[in-house]
N, C-alpha and C positions, 0 to 999 in steps of 0.2 A: 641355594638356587630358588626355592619357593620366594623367598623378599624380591628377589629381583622378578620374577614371574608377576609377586602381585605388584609394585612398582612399575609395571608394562602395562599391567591391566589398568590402575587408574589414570596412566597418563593416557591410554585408548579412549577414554571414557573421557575425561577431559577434554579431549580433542575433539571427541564428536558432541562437546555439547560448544564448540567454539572458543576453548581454549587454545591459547599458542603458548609455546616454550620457546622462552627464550636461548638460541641455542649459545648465547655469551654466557649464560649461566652456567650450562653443564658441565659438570663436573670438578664443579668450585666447592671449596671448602663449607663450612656452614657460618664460621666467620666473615668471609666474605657476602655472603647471601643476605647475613642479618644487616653488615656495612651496608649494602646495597636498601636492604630494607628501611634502615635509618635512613640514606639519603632522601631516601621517595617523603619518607614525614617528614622531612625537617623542610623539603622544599613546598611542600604540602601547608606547612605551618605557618609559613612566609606568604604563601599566596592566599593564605584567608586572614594572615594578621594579626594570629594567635597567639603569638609566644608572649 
């Protein structure tokens, strides 16, 4: 129970510094999260032309 106490605490904190969570995220895998992760570069890498 403590991990998830502090897992509260920094998403509180996050939040008041203007953070959002995305609630399509929660409670996905961490394989999907990095998938998700990769999309965001790879479309990232196309719109400055880099690959």
């Amino acid at each position: 129970m403590a991990e998830d106490k502090f897992e509260q605490a920094v998403i509180a904190k996050l939040k008041s510094e203007g953070w959002d969570c995305p609630t399509d995220y929660s409670g996905v895998t961490v394989d999907r999260l990095y998938d998700h992760w990769r999309d965001i570069l790879n479309v990232n890498m196309v719109n400055l032309k880099v690959c």
